[in-house]
N, CA, C and O of each residue as an XYZ file, in Angstrom:
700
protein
N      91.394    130.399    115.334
C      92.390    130.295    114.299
C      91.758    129.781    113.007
O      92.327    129.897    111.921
N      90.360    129.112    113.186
C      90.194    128.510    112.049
C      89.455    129.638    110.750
O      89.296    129.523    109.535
N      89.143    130.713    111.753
C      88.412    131.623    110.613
C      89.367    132.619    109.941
O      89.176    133.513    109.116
N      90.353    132.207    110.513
C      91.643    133.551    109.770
C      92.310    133.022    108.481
O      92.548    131.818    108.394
N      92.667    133.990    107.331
C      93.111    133.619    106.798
C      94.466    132.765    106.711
O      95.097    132.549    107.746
N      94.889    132.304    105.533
C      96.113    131.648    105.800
C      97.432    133.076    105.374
O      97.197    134.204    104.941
N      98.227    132.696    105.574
C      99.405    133.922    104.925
C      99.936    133.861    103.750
O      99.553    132.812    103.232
N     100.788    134.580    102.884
C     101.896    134.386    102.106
C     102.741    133.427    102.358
O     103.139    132.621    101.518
N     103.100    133.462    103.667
C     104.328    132.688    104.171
C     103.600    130.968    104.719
O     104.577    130.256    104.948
N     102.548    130.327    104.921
C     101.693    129.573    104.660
C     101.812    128.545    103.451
O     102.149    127.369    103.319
N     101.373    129.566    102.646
C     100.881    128.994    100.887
C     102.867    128.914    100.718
O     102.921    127.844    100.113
N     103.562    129.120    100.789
C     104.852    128.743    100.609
C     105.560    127.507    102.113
O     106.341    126.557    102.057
N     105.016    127.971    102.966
C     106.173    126.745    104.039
C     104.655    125.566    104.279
O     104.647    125.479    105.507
N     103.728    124.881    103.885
C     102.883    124.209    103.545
C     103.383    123.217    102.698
O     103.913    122.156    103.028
N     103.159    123.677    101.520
C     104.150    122.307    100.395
C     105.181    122.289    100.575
O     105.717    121.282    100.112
N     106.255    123.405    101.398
C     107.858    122.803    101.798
C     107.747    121.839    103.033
O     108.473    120.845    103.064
N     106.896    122.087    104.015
C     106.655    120.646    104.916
C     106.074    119.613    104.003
O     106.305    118.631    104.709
N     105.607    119.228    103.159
C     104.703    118.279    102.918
C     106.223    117.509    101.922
O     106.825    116.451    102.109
N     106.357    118.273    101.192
C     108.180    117.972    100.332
C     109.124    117.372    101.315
O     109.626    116.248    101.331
N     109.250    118.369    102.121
C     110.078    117.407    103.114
C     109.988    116.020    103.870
O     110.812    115.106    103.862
N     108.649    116.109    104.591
C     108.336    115.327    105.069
C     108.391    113.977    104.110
O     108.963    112.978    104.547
N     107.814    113.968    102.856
C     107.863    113.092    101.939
C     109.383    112.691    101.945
O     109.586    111.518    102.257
N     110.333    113.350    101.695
C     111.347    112.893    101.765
C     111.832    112.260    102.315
O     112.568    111.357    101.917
N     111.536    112.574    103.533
C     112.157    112.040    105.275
C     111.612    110.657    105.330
O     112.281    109.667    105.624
N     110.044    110.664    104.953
C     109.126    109.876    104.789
C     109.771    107.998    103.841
O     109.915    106.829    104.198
N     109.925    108.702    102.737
C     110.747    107.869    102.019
C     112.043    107.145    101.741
O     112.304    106.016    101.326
N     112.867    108.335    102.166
C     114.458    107.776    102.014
C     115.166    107.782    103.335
O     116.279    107.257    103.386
N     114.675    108.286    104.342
C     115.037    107.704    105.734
C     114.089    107.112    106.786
O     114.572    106.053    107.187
N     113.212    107.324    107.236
C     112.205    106.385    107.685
C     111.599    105.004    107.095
O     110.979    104.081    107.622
N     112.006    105.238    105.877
C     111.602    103.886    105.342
C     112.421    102.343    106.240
O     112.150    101.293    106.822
N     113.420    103.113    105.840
C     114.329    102.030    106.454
C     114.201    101.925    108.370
O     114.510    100.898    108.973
N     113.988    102.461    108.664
C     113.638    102.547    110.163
C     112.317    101.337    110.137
O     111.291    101.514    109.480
N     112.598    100.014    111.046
C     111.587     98.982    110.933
C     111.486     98.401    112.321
O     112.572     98.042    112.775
N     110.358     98.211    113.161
C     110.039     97.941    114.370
C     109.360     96.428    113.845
O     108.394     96.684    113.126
N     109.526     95.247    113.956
C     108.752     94.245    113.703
C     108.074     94.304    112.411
O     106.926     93.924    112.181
N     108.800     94.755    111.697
C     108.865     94.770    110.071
C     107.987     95.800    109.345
O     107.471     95.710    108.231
N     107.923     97.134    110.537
C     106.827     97.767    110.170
C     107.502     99.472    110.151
O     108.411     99.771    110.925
N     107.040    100.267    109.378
C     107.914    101.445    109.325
C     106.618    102.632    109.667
O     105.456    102.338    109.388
N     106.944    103.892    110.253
C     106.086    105.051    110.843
C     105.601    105.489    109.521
O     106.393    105.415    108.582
N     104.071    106.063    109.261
C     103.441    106.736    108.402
C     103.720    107.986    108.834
O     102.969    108.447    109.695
N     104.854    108.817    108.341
C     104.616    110.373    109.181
C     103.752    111.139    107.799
O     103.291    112.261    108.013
N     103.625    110.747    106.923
C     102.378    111.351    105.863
C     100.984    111.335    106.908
O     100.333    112.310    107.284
N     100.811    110.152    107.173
C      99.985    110.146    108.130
C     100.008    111.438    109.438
O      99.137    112.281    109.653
N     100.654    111.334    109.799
C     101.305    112.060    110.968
C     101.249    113.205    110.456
O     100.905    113.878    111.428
N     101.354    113.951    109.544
C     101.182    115.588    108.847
C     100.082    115.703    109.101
O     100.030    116.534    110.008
N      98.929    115.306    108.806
C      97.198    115.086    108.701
C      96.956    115.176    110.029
O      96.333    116.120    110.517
N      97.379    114.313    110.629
C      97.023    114.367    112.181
C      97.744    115.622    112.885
O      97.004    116.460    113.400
N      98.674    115.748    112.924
C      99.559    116.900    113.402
C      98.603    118.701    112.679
O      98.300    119.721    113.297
N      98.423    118.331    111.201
C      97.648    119.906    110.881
C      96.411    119.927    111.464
O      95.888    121.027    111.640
N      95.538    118.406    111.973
C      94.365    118.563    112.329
C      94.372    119.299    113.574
O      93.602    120.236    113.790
N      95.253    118.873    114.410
C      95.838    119.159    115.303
C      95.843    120.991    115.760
O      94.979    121.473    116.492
N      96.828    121.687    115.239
C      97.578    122.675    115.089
C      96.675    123.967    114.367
O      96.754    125.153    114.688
N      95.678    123.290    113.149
C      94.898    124.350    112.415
C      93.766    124.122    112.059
O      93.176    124.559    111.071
N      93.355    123.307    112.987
C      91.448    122.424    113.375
C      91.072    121.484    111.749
O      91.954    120.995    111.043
N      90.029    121.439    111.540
C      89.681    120.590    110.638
C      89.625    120.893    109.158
O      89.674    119.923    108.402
N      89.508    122.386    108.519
C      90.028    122.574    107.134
C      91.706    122.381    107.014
O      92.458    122.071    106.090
N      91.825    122.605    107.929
C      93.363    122.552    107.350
C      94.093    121.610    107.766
O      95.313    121.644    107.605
N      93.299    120.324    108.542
C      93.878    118.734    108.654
C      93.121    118.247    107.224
O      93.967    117.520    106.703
N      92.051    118.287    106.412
C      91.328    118.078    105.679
C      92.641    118.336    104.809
O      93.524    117.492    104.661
N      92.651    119.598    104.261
C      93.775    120.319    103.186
C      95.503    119.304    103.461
O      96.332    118.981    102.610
N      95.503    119.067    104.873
C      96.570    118.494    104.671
C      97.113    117.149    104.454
O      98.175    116.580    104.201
N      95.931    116.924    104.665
C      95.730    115.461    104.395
C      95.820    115.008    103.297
O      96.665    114.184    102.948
N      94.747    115.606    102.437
C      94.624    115.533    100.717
C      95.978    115.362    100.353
O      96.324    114.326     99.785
N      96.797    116.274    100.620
C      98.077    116.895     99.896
C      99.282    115.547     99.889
O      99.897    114.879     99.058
N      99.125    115.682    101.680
C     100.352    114.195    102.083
C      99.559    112.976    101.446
O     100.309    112.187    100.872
N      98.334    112.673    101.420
C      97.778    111.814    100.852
C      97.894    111.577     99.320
O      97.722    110.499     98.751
N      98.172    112.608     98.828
C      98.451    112.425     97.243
C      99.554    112.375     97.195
O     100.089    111.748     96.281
N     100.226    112.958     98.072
C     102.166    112.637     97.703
C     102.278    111.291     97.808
O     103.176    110.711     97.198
N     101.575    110.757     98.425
C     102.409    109.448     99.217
C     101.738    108.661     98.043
O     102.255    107.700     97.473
N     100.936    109.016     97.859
C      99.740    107.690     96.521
C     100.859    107.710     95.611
O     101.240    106.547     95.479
N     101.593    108.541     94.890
C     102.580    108.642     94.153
C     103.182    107.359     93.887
O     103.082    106.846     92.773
N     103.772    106.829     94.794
C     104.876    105.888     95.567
C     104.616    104.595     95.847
O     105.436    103.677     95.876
N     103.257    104.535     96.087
C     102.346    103.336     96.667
C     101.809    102.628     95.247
O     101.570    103.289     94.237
N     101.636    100.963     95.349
C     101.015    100.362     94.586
C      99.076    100.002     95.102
O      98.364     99.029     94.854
N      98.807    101.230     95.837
C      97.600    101.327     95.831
C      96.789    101.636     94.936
O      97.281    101.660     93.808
N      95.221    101.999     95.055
C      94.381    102.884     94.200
C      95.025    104.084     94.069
O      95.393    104.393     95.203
N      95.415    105.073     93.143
C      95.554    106.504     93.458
C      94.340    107.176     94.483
O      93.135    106.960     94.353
N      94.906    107.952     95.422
C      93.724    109.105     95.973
C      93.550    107.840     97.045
O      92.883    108.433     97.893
N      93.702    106.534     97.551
C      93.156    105.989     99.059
C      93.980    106.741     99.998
O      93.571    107.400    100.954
N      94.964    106.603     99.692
C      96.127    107.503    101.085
C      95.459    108.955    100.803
O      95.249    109.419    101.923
N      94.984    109.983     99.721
C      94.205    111.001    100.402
C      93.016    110.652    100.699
O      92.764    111.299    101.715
N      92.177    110.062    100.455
C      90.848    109.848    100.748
C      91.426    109.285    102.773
O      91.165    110.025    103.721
N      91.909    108.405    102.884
C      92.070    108.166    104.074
C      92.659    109.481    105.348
O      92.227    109.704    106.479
N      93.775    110.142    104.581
C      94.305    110.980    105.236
C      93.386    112.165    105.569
O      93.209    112.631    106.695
N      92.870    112.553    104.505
C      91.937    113.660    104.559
C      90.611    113.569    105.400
O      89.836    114.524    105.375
N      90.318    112.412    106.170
C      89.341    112.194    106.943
C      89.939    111.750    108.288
O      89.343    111.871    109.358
N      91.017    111.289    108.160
C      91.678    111.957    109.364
C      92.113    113.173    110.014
O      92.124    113.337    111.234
N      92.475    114.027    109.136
C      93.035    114.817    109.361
C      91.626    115.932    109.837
O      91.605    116.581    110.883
N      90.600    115.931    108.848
C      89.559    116.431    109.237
C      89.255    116.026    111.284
O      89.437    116.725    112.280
N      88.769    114.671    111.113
C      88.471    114.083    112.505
C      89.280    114.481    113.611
O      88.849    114.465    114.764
N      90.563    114.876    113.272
C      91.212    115.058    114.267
C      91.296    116.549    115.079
O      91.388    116.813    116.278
N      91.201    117.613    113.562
C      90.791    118.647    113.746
C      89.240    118.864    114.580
O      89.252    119.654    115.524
N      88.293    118.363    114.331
C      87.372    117.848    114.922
C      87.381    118.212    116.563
O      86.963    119.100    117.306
N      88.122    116.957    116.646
C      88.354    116.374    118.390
C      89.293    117.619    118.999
O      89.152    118.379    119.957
N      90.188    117.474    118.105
C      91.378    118.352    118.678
C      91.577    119.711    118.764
O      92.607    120.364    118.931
N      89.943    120.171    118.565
C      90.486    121.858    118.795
C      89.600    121.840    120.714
O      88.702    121.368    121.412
N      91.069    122.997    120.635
C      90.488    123.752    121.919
C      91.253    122.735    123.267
O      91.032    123.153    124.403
N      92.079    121.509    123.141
C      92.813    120.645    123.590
C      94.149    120.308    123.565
O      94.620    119.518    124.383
N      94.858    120.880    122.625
C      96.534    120.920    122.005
C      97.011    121.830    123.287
O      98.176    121.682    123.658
N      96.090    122.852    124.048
C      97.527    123.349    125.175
C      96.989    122.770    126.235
O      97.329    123.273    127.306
N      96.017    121.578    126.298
C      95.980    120.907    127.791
C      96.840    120.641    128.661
O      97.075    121.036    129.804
N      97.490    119.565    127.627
C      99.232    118.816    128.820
C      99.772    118.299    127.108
O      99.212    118.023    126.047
N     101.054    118.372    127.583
C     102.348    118.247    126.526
C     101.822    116.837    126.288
O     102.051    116.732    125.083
N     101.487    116.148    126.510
C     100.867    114.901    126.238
C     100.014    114.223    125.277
O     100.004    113.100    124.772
N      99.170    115.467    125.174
C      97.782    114.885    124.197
C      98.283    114.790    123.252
O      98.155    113.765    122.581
N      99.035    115.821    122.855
C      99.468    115.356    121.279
C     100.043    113.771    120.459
O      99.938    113.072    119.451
N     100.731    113.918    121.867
C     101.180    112.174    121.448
C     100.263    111.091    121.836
O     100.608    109.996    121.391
N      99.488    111.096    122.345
C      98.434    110.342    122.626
C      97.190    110.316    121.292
O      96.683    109.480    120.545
N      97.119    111.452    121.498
C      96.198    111.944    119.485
C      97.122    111.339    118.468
O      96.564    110.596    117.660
N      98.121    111.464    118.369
C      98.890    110.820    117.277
C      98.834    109.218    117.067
O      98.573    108.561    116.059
N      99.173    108.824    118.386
C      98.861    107.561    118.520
C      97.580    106.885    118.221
O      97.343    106.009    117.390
N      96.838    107.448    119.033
C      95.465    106.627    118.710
C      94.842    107.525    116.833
O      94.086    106.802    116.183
N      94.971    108.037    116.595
C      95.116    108.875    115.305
C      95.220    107.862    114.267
O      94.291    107.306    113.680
N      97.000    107.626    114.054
C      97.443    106.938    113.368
C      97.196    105.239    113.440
O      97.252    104.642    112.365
N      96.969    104.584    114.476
C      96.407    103.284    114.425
C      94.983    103.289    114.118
O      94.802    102.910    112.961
N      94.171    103.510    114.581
C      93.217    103.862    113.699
C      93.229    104.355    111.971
O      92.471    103.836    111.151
N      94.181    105.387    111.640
C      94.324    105.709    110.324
C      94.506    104.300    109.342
O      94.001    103.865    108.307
N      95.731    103.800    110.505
C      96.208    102.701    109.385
C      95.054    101.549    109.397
O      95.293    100.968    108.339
N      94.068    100.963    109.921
C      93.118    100.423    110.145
C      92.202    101.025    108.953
O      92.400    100.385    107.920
N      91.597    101.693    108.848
C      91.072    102.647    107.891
C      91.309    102.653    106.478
O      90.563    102.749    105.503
N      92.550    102.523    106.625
C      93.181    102.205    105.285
C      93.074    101.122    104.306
O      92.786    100.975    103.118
N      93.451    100.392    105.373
C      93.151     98.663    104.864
C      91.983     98.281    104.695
O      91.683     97.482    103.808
N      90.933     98.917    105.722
C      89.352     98.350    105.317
C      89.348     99.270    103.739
O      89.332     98.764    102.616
N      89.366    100.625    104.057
C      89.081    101.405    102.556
C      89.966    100.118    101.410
O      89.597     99.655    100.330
N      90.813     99.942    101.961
C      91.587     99.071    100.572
C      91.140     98.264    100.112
O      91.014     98.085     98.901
N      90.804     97.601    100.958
C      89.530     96.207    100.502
C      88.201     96.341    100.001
O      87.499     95.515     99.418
N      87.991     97.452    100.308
C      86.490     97.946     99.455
C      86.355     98.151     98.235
O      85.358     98.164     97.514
N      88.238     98.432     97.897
C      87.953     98.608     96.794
C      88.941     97.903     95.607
O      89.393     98.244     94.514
N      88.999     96.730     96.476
C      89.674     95.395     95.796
C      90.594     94.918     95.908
O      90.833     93.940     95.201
N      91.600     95.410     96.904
C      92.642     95.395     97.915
C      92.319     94.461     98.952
O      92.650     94.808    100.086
N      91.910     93.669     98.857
C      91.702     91.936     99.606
C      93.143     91.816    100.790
O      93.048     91.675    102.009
N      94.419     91.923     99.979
C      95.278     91.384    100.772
C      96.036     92.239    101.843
O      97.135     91.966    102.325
N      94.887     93.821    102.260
C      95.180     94.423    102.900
C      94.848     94.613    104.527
O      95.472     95.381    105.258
N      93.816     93.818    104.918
C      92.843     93.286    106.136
C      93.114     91.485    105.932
O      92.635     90.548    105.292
N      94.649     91.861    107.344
C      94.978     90.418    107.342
C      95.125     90.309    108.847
O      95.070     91.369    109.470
N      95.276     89.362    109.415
C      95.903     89.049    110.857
C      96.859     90.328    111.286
O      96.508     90.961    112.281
N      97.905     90.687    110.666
C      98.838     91.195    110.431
C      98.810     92.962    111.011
O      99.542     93.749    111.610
N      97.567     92.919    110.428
C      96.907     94.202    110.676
C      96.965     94.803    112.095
O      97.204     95.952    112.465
N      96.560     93.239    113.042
C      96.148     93.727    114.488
C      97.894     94.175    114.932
O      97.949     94.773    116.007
N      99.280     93.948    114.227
C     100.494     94.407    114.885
C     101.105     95.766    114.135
O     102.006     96.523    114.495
N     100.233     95.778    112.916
C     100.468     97.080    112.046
C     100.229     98.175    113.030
O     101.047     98.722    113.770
N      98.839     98.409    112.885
C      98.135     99.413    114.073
C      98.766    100.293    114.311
O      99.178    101.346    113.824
N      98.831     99.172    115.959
C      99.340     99.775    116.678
C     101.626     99.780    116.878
O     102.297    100.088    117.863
N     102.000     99.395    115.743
C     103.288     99.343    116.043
C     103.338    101.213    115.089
O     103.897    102.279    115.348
N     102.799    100.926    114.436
C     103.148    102.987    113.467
C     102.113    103.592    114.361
O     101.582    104.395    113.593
N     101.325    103.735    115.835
C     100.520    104.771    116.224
C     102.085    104.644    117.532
O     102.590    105.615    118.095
N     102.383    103.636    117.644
C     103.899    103.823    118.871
C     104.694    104.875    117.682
O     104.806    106.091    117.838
N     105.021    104.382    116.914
C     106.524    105.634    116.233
C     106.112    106.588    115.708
O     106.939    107.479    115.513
N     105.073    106.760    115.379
C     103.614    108.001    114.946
C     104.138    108.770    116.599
O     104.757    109.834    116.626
N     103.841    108.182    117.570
C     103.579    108.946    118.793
C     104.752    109.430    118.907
O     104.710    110.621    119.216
N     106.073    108.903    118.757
C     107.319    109.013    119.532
C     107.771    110.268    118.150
O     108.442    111.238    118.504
N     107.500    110.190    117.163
C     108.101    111.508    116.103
C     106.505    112.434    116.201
O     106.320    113.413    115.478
N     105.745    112.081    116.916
C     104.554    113.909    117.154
C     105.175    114.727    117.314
O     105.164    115.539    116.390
N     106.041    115.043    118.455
C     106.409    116.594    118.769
C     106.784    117.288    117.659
O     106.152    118.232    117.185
N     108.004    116.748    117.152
C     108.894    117.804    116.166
C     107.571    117.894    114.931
O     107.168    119.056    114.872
N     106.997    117.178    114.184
C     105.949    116.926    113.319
C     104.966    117.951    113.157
O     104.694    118.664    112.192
N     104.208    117.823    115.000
C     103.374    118.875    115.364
C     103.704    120.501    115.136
O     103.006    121.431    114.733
N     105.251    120.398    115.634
C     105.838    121.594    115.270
C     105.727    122.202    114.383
O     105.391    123.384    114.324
N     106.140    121.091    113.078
C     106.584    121.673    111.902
C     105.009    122.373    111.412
O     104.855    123.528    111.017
N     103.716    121.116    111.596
C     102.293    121.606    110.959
C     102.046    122.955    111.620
O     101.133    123.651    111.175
N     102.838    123.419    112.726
C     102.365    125.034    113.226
C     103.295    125.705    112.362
O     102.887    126.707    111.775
N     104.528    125.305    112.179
C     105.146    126.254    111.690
C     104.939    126.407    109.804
O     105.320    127.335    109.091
N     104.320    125.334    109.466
C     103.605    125.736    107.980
C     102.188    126.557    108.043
O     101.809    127.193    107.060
N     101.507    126.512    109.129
C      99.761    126.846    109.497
C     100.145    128.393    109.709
O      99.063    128.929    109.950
N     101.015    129.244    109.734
C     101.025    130.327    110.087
C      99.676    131.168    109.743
O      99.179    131.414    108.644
N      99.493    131.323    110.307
C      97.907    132.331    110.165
C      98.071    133.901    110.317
O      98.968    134.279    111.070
N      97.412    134.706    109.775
C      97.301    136.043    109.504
C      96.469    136.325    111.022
O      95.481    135.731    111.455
N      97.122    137.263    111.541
C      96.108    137.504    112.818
C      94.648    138.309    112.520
O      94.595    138.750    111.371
N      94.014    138.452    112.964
C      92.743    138.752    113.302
C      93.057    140.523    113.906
O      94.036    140.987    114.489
N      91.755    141.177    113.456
C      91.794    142.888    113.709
C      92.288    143.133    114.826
O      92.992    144.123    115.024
N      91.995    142.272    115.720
C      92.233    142.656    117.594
C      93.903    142.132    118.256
O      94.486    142.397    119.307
N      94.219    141.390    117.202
C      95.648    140.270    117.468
C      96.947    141.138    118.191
O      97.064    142.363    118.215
N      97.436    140.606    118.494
C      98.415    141.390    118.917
C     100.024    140.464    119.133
O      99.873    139.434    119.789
N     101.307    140.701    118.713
C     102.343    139.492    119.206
C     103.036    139.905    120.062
O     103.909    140.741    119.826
N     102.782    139.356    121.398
C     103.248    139.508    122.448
C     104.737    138.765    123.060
O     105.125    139.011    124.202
């Protein structure tokens, strides 16, 4: 899948997941709080396209949710893509050739994905003068958004296939 082109229908339902998700992202998940902590599903796009359309197009999706979300954030501009986009790559990485093992991995990739991501984040933050981002605090961050990261994968994963639509290949056939 990774050498095929992308489609028409791609380059259009791509930035309508990434729009949406932002939305969902912002004005209803926000408020959703587990021990004072809310799900990165920006995050979760990156991981989910790494997922679904191997590593250019967790890379590509990463960037994208990563710049939406910088928008919003009183971070550096570009850390949420710089972070996302090397997730999303890594995951593509690991994750090809493994997504039809067991209904499982995915949420397990998400999980360990996204706690790690958010880990990542905070060191990148501090590197680059973001001190008050690598705190104690960190060790319940983690892993509380790689739990609600895991528990919203499926539909997520979905959606990054159903934006990844790919152009089949000379031999393809839809069965």
């Amino acid at each position: 899948m990774e050498g095929a082109a992308l489609t028409a229908d791609a380059r259009f339902r791509a930035p309508l997941v990434v729009v949406t998700v932002l939305v969902l992202h912002l004005a209803v998940l926000s408020r959703l709080r587990v021990f004072g902590v809310t799900p990165d599903v920006m995050l979760l796009l990156a991981v989910a396209a790494g997922l679904r359309g191997g590593p250019s197009a967790g890379a590509a999706m990463g960037f994208t949710s990563g710049m939406a979300v910088d928008l919003f954030l009183d971070t550096p501009l570009g850390l949420s893509a710089l972070v996302f986009t090397l997730v999303g790559f890594a995951m593509g990485t690991v994750g090809t050739g493994i997504l039809r093992a067991a209904w499982w991995i995915p949420v397990v990739a998400a999980f360990v994905a996204s706690a790690a991501g958010e880990a990542f984040f905070a060191v990148a933050g501090y590197l680059v003068g973001q001190t008050e981002m690598v705190t104690a605090r960190l060790a319940l961050i983690a892993p509380v958004v790689g739990v609600l990261n895991a528990v919203l994968a499926p539909p997520v994963v979905r959606m990054a296939g159903w934006a990844l639509v790919r152009s089949p290949g000379p031999r393809a056939f839809v069965g």
